[in-house]
N, CA and C atoms of all chains as a GROMACS GRO file, in nm:
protein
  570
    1UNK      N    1   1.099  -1.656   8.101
    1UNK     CA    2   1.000  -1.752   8.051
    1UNK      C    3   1.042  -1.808   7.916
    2UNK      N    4   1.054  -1.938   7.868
    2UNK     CA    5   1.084  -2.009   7.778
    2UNK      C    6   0.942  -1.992   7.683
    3UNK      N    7   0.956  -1.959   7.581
    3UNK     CA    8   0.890  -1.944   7.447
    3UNK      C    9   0.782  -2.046   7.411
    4UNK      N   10   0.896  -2.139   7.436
    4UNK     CA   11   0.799  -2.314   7.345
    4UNK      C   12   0.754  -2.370   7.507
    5UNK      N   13   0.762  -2.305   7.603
    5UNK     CA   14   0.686  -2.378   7.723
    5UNK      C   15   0.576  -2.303   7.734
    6UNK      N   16   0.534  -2.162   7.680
    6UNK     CA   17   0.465  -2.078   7.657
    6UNK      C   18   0.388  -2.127   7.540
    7UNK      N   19   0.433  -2.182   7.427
    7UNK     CA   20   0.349  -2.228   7.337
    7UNK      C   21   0.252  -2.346   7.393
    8UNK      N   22   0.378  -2.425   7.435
    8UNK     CA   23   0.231  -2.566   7.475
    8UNK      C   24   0.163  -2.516   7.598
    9UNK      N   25   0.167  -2.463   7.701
    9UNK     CA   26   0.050  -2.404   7.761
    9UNK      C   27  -0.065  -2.306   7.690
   10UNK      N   28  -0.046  -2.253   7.620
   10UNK     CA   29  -0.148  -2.189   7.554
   10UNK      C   30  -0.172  -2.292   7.469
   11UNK      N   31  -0.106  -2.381   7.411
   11UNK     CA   32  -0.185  -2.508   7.299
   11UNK      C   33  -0.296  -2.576   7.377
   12UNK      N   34  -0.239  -2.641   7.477
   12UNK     CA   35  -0.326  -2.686   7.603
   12UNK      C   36  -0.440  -2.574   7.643
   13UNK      N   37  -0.364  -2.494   7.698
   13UNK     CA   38  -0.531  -2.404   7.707
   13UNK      C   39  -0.622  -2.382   7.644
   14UNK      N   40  -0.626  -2.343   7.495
   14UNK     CA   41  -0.662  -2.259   7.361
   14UNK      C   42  -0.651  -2.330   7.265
   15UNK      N   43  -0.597  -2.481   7.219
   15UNK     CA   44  -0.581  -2.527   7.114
   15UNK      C   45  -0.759  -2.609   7.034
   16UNK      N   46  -0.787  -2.630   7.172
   16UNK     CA   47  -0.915  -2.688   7.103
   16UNK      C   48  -1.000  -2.579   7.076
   17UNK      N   49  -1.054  -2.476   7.154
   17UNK     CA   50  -1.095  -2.421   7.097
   17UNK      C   51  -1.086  -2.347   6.966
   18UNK      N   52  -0.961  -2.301   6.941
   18UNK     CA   53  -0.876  -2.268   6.816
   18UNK      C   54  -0.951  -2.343   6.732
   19UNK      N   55  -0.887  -2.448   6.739
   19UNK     CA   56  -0.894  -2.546   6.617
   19UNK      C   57  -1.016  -2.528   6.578
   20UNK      N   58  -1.173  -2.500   6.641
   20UNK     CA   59  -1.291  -2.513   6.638
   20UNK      C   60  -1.296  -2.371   6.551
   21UNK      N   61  -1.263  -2.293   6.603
   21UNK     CA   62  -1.306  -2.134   6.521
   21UNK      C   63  -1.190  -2.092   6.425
   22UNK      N   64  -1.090  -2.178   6.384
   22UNK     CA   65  -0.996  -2.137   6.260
   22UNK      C   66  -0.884  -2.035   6.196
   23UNK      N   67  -0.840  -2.049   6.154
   23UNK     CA   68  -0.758  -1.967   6.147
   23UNK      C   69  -0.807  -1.813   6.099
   24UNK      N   70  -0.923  -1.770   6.042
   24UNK     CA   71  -0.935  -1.646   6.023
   24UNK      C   72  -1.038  -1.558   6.108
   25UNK      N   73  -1.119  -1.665   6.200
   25UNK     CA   74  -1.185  -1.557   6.318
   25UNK      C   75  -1.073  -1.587   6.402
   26UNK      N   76  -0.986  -1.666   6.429
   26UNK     CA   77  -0.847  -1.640   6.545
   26UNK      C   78  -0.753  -1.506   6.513
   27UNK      N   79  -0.786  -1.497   6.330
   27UNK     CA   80  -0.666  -1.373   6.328
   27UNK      C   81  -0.772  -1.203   6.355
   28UNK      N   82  -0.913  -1.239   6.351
   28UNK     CA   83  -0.976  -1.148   6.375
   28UNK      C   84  -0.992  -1.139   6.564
   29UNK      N   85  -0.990  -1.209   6.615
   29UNK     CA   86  -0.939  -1.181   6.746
   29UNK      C   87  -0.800  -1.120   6.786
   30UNK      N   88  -0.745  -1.174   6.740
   30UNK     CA   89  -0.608  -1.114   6.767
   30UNK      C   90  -0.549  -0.962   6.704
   31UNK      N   91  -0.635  -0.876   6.569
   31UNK     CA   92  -0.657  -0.801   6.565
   31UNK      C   93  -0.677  -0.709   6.638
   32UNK      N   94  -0.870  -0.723   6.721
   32UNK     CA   95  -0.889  -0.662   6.838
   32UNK      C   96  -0.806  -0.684   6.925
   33UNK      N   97  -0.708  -0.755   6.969
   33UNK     CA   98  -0.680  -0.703   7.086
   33UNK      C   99  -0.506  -0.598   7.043
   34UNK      N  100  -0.480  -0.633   6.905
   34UNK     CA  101  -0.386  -0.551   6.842
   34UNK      C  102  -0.479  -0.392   6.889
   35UNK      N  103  -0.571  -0.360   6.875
   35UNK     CA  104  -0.637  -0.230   6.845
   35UNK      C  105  -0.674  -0.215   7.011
   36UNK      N  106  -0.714  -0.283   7.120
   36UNK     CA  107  -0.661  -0.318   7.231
   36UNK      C  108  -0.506  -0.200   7.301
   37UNK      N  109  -0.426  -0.310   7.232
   37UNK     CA  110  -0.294  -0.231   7.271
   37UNK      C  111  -0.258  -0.119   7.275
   38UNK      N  112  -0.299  -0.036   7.097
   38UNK     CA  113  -0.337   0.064   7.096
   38UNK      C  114  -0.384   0.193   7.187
   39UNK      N  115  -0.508   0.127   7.212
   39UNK     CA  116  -0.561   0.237   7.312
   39UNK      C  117  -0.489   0.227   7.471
   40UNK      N  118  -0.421   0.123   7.494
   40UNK     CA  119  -0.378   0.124   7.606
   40UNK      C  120  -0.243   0.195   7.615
   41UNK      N  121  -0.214   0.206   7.491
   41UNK     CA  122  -0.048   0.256   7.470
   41UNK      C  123  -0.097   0.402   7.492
   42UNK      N  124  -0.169   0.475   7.415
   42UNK     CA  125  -0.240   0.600   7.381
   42UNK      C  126  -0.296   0.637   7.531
   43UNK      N  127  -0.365   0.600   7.578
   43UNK     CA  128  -0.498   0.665   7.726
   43UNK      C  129  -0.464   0.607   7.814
   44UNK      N  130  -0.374   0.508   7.892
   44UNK     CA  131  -0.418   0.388   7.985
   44UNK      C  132  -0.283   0.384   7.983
   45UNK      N  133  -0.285   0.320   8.132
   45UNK     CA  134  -0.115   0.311   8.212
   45UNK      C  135  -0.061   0.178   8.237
   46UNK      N  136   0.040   0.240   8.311
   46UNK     CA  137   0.142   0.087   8.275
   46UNK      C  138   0.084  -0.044   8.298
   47UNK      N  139  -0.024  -0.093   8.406
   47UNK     CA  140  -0.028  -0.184   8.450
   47UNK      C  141  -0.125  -0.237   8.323
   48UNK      N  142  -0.236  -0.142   8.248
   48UNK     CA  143  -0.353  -0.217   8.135
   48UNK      C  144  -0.200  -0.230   8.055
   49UNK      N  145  -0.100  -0.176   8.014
   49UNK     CA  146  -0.035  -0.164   7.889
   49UNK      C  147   0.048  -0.342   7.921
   50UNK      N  148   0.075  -0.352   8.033
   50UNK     CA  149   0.134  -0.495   8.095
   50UNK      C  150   0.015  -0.600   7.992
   51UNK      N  151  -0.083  -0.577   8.041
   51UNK     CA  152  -0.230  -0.654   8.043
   51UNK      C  153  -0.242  -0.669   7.868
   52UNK      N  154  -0.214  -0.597   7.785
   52UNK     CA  155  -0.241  -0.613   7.615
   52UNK      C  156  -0.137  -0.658   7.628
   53UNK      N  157   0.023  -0.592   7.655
   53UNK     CA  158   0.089  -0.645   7.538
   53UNK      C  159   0.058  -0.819   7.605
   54UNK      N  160   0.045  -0.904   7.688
   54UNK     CA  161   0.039  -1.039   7.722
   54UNK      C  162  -0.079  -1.063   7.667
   55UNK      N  163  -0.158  -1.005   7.644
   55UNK     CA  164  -0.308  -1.069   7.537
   55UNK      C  165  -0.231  -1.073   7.388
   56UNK      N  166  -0.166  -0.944   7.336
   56UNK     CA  167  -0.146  -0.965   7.201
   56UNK      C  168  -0.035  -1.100   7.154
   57UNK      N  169   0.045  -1.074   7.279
   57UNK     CA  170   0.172  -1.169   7.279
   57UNK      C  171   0.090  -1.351   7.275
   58UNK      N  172  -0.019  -1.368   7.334
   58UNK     CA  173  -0.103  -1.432   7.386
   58UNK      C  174  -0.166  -1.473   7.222
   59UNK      N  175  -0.222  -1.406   7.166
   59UNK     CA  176  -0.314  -1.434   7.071
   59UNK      C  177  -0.196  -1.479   6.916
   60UNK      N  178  -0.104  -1.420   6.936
   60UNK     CA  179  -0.046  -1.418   6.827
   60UNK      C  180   0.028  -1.571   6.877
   61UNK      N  181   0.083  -1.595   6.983
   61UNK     CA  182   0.101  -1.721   6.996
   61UNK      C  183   0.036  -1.900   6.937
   62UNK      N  184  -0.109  -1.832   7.003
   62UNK     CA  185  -0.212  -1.920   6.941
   62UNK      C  186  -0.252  -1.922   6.832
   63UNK      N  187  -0.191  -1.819   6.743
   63UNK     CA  188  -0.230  -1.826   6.629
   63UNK      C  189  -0.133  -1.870   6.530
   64UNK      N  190   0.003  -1.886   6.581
   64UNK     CA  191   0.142  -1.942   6.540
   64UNK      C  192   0.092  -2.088   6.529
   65UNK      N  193   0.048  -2.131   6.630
   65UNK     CA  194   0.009  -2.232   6.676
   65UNK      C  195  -0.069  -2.320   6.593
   66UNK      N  196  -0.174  -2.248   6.584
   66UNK     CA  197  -0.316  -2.287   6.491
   66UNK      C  198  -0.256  -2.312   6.327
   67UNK      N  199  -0.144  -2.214   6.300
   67UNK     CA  200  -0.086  -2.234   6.169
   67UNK      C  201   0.023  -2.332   6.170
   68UNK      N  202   0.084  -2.431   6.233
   68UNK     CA  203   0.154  -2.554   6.262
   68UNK      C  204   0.282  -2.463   6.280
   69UNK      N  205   0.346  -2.327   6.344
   69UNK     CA  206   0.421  -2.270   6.308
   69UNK      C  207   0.499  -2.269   6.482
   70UNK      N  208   0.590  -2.314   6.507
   70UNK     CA  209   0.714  -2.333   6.602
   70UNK      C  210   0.736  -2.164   6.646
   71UNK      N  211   0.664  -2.089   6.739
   71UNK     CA  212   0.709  -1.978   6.749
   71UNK      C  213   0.903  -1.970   6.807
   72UNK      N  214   0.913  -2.069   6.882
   72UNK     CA  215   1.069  -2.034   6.882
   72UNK      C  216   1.114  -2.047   6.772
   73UNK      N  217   1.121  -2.109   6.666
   73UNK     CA  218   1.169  -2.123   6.510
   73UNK      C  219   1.175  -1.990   6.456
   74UNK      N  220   1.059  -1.922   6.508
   74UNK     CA  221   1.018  -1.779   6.443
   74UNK      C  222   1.119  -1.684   6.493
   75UNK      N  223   1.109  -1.651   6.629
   75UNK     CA  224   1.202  -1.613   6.693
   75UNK      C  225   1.332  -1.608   6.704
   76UNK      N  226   1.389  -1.746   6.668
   76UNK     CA  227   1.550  -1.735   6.667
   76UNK      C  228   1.603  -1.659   6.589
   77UNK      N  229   1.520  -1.590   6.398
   77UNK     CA  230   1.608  -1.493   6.365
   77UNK      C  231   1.666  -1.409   6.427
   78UNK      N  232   1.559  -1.367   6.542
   78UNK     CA  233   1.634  -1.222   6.564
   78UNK      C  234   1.706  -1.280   6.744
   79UNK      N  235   1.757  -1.397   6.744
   79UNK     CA  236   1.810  -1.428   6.903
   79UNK      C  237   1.975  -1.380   6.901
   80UNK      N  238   1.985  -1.285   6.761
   80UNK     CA  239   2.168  -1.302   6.771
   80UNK      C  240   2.203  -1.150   6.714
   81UNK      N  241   2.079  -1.042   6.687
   81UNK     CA  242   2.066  -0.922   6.620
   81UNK      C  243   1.968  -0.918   6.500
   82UNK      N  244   1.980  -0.830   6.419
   82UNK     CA  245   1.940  -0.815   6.302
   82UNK      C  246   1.948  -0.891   6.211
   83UNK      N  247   1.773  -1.019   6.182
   83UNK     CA  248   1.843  -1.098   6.060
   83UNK      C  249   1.879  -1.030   5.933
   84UNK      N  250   1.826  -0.921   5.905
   84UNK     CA  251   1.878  -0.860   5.718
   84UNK      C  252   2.031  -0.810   5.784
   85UNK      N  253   2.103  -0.731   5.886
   85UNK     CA  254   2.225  -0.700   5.843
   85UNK      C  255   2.303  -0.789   5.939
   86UNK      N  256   2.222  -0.882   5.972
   86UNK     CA  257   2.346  -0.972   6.075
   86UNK      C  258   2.445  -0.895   6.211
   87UNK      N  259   2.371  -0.736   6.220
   87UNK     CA  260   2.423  -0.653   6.306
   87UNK      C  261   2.333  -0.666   6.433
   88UNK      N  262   2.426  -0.623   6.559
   88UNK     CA  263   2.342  -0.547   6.672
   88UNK      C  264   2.410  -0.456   6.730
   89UNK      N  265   2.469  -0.355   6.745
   89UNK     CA  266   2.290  -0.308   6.737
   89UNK      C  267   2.297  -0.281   6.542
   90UNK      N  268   2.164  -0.249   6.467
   90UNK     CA  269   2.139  -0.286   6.348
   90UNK      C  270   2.174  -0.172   6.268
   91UNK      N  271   2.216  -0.206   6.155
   91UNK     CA  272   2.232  -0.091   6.078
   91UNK      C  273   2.181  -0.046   5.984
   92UNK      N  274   2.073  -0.181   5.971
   92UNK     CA  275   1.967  -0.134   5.845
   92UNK      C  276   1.920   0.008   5.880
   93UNK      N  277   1.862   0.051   5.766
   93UNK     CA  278   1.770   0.199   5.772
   93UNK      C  279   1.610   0.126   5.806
   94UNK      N  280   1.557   0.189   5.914
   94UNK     CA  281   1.442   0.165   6.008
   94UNK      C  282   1.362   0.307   5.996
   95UNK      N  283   1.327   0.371   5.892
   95UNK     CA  284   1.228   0.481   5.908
   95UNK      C  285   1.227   0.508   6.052
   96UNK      N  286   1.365  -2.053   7.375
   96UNK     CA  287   1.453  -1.948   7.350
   96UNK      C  288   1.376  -1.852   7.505
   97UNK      N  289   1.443  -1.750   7.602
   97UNK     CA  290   1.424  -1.724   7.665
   97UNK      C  291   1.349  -1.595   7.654
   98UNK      N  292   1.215  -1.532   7.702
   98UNK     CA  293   1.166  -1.409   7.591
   98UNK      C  294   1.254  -1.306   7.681
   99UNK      N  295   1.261  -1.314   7.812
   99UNK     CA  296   1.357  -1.191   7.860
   99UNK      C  297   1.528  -1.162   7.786
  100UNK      N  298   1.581  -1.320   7.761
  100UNK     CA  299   1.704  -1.262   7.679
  100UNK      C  300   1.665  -1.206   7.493
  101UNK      N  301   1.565  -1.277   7.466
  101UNK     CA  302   1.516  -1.202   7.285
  101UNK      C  303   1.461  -1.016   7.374
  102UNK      N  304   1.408  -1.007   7.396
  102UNK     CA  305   1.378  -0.885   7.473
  102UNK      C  306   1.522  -0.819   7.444
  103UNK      N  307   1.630  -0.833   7.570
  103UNK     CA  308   1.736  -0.756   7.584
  103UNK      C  309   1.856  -0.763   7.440
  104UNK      N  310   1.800  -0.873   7.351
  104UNK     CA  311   1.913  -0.852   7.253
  104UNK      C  312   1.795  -0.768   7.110
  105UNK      N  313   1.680  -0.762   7.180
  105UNK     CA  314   1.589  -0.673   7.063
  105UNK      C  315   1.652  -0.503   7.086
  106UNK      N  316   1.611  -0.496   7.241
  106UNK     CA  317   1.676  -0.350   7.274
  106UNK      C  318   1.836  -0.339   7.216
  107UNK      N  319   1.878  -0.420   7.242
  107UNK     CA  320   2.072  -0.400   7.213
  107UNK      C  321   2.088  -0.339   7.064
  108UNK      N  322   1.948  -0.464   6.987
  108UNK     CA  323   1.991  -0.452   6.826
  108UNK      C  324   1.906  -0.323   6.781
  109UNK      N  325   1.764  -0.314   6.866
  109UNK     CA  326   1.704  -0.157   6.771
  109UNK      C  327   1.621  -0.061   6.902
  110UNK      N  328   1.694  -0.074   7.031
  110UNK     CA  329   1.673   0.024   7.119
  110UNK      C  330   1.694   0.134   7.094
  111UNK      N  331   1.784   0.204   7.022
  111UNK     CA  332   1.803   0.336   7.000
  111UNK      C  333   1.719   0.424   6.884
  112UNK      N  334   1.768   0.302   6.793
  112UNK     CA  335   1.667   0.372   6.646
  112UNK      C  336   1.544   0.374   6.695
  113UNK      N  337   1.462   0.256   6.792
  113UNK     CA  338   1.338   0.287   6.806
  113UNK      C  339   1.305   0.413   6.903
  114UNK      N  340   1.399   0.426   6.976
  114UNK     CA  341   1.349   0.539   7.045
  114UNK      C  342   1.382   0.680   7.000
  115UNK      N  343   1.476   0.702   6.864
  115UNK     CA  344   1.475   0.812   6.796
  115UNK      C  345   1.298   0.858   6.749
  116UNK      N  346   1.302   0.704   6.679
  116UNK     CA  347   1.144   0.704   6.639
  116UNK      C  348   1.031   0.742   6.664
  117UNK      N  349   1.005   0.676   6.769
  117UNK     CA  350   0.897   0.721   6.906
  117UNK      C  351   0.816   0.606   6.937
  118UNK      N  352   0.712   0.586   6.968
  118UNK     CA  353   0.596   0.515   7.034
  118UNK      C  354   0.518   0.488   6.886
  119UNK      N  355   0.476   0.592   6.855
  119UNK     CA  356   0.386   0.643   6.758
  119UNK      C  357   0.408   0.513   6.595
  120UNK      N  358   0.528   0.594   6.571
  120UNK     CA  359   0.564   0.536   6.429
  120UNK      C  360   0.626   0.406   6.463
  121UNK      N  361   0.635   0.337   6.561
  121UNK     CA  362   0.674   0.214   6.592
  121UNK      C  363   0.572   0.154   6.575
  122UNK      N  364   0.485   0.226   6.640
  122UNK     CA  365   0.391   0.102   6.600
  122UNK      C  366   0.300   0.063   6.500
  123UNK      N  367   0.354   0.196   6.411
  123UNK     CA  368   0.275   0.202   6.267
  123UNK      C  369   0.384   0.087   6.195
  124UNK      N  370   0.512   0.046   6.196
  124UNK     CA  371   0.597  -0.078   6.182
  124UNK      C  372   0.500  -0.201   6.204
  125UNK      N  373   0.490  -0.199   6.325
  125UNK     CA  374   0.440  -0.306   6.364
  125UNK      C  375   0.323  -0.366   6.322
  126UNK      N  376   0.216  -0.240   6.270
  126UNK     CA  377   0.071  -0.290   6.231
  126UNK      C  378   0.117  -0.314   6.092
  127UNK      N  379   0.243  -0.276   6.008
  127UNK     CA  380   0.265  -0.343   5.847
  127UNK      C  381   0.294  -0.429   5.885
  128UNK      N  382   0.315  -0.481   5.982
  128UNK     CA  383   0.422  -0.660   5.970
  128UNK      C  384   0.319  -0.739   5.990
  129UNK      N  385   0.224  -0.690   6.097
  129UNK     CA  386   0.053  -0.787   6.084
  129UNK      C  387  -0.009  -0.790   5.974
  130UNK      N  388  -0.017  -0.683   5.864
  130UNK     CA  389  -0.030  -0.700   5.791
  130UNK      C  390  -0.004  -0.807   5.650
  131UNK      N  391   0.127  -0.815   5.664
  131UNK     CA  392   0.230  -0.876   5.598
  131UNK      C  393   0.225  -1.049   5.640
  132UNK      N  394   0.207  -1.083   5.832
  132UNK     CA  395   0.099  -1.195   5.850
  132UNK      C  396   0.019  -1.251   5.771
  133UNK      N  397  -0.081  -1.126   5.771
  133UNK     CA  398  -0.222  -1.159   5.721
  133UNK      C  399  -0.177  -1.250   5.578
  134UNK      N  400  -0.099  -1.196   5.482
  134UNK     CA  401  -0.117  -1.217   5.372
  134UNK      C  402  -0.033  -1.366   5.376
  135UNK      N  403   0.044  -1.370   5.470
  135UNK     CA  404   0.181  -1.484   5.465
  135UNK      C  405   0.087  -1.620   5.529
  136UNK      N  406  -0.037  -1.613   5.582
  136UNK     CA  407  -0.122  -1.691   5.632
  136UNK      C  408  -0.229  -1.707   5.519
  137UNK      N  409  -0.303  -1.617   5.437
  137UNK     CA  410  -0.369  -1.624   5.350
  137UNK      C  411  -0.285  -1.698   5.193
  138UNK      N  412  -0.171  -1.677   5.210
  138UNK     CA  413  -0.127  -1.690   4.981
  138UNK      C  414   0.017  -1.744   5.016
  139UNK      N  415   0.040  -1.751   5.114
  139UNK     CA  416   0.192  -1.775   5.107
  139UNK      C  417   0.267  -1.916   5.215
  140UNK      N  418   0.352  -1.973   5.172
  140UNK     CA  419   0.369  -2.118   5.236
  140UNK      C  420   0.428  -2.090   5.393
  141UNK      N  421   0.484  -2.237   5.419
  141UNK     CA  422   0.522  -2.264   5.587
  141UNK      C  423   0.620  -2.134   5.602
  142UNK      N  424   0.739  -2.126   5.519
  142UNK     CA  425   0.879  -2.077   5.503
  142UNK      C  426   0.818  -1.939   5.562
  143UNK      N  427   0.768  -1.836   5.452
  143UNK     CA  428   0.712  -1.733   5.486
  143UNK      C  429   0.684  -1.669   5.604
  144UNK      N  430   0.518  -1.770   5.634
  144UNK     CA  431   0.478  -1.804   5.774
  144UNK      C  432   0.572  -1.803   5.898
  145UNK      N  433   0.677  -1.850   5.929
  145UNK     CA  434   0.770  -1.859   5.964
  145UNK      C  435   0.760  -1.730   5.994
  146UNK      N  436   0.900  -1.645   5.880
  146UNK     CA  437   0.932  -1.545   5.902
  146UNK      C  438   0.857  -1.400   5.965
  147UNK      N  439   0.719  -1.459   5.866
  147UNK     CA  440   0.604  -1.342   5.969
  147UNK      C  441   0.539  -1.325   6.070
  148UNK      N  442   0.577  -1.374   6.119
  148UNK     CA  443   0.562  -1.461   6.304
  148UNK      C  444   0.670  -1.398   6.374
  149UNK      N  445   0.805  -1.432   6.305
  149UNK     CA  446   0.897  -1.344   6.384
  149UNK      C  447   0.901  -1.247   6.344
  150UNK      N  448   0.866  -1.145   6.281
  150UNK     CA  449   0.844  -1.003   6.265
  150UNK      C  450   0.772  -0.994   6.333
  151UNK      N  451   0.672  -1.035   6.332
  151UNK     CA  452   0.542  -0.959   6.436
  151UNK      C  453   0.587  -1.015   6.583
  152UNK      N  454   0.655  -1.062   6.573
  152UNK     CA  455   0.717  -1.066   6.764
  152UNK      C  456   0.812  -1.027   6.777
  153UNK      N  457   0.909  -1.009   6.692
  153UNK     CA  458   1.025  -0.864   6.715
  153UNK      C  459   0.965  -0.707   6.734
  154UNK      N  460   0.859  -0.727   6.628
  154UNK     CA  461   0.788  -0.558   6.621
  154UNK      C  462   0.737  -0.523   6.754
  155UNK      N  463   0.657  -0.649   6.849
  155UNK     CA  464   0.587  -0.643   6.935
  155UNK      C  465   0.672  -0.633   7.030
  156UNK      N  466   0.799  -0.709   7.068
  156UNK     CA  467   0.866  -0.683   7.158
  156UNK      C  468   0.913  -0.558   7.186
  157UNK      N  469   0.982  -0.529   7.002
  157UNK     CA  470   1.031  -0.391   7.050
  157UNK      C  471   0.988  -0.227   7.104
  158UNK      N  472   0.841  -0.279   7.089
  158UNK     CA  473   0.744  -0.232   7.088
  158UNK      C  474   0.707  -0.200   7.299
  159UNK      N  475   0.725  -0.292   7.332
  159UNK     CA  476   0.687  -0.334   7.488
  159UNK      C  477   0.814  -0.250   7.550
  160UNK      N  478   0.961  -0.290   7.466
  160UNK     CA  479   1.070  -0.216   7.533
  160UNK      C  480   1.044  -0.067   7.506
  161UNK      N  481   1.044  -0.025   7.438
  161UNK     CA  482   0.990   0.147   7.443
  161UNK      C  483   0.862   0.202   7.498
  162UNK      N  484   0.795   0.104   7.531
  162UNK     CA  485   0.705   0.167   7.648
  162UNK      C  486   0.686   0.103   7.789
  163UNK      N  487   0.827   0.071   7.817
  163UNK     CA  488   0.909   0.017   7.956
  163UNK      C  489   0.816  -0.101   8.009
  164UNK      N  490   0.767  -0.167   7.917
  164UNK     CA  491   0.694  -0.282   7.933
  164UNK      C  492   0.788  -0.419   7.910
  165UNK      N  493   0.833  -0.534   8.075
  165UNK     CA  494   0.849  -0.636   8.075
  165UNK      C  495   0.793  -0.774   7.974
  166UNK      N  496   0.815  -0.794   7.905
  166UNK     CA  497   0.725  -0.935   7.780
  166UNK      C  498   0.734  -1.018   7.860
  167UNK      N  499   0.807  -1.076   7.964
  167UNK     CA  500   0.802  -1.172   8.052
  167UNK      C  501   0.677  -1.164   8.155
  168UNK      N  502   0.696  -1.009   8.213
  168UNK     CA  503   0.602  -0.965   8.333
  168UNK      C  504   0.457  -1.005   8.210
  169UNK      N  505   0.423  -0.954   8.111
  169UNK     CA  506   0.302  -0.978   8.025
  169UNK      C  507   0.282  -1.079   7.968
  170UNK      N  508   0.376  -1.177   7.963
  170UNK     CA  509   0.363  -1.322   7.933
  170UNK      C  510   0.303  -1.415   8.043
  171UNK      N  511   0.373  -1.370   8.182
  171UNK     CA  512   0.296  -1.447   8.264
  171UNK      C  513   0.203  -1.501   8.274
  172UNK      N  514   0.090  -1.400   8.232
  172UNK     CA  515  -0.018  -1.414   8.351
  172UNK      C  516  -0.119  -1.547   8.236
  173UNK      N  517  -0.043  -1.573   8.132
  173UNK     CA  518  -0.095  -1.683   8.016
  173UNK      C  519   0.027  -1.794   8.051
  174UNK      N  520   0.134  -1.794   8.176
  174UNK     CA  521   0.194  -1.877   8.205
  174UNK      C  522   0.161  -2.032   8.277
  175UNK      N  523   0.043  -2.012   8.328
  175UNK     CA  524  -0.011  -2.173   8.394
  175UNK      C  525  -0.183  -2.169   8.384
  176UNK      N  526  -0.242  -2.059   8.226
  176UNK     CA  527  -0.344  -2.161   8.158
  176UNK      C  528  -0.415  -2.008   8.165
  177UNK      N  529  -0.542  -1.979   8.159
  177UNK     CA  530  -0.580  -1.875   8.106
  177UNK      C  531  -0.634  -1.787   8.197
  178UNK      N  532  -0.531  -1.650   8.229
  178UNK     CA  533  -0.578  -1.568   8.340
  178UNK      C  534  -0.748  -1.518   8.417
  179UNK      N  535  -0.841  -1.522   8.290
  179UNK     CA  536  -0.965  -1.502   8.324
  179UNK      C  537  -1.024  -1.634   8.392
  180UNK      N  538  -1.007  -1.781   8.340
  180UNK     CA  539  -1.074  -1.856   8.448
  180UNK      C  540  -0.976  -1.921   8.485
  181UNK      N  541  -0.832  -1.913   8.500
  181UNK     CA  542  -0.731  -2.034   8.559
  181UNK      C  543  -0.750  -2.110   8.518
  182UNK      N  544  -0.826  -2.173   8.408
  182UNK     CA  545  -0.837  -2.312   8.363
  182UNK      C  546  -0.727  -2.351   8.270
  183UNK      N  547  -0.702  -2.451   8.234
  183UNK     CA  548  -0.646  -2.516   8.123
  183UNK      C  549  -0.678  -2.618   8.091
  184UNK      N  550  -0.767  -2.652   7.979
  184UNK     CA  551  -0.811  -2.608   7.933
  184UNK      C  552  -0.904  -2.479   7.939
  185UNK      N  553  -0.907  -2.356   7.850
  185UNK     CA  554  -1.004  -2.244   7.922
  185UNK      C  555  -1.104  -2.318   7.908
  186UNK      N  556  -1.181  -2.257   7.988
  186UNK     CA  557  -1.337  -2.261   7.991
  186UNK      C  558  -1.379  -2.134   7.971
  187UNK      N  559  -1.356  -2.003   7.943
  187UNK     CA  560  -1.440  -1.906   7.891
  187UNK      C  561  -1.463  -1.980   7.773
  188UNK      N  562  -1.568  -1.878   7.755
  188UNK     CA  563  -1.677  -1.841   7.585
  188UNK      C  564  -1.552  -1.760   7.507
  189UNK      N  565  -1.502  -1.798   7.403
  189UNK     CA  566  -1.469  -1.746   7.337
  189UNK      C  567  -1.522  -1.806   7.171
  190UNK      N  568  -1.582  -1.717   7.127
  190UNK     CA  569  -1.640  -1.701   7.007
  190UNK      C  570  -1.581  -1.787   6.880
   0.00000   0.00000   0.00000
């Protein structure tokens, strides 16, 4: 699935409403379903865990969106490895 | 940009470290980089914005690959307009 064909369908789907409720009850939605993921990662099996991460992936899209922000733009740092060491696999220190 | 090839070059670049890691503390990564959002949407310009967008979708991806979760298979189902009413524009209530 292409990224920015993923953006304008969710713009199209979700943009008007967006636009109507703003950028900080959109980032409070997308929260819950961050806390969402959570519990599905924790209690709940593969198929709910399918089901968040495409809501979170989902919300955070629209919310790229809502902020005039090109999620493939966002994305391409990391389309070639690690943007801080320019490595893959990476060699930064990752706690 | 294709999310199944950012997927397989996320695993290439931090598949291993993340899975030294675990589930757990990955995704304690991931909730600082929403964090780090929050603030890059609240005080901080486009440039930023940018960059915290692709953190929080590297974190999230890498996130999906360690708990053998497809981003494509979970992207779908927001692939031709909004899984709860098929519309596109949605027509749910969303707040």
């Amino acid at each position: 699935m292409d990224l920015a064909e993923l953006q304008a369908t969710i713009r199209a789907t979700y943009g008007e409403a967006d636009r109507a409720r703003g950028v900080d009850a959109t980032f409070g939605w997308f929260v819950e379903e961050v806390g969402e993921l959570s519990r599905a990662i924790r209690r709940e099996g593969h198929g709910r865990q399918v089901e968040e991460f495409g809501d979170v992936l989902a919300w955070l899209v629209t919310l790229a969106d809502l902020c005039d922000v090109d999620i493939t733009e966002a994305a391409r740092r990391y389309g070639h490895g690690c943007p801080k060491c320019d490595a893959s696999p990476c060699t930064c220190v990752h706690g």
